[in-house]
N, C-alpha and C positions, 0 to 999 in steps of 0.2 A: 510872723516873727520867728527867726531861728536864733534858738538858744544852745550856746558851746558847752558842753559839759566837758572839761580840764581839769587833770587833776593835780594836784599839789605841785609834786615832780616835775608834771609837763609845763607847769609855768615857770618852775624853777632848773634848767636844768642845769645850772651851775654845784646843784647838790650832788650829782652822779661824780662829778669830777673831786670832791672833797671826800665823799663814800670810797674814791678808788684809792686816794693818799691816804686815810684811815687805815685802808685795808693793807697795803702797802706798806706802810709803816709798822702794822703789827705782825705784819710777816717777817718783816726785817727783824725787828725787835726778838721773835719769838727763834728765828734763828744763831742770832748773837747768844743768845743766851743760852741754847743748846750746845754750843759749840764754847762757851766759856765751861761749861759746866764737865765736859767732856773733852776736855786738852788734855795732848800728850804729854809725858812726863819730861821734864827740863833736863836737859842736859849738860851738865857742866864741861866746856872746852878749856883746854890747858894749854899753852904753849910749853913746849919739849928744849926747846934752845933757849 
């Protein structure tokens, strides 16, 4: 008798693909936020005529 030893992961490998949109998304996330936090100073435009 052969017995498979598989692990969690290996039988689920739909998890890998939800780990990478996690991850993905806290990148994005962690970006937005450095980049709100550190925006240029506003500039008011005028029209002249």
């Amino acid at each position: 008798m052969k017995t498979t030893n598989t692990s969690f992961l290996n039988r689920h490998p739909w998890i890998y693909v939800v780990l990478a949109f996690v991850l993905l998304i806290s990148a994005w996330s962690a970006l937005i936020s450095v980049a709100v936090k550190n925006s240029p100073a506003t500039i008011e435009v005028t029209k002249d005529r």
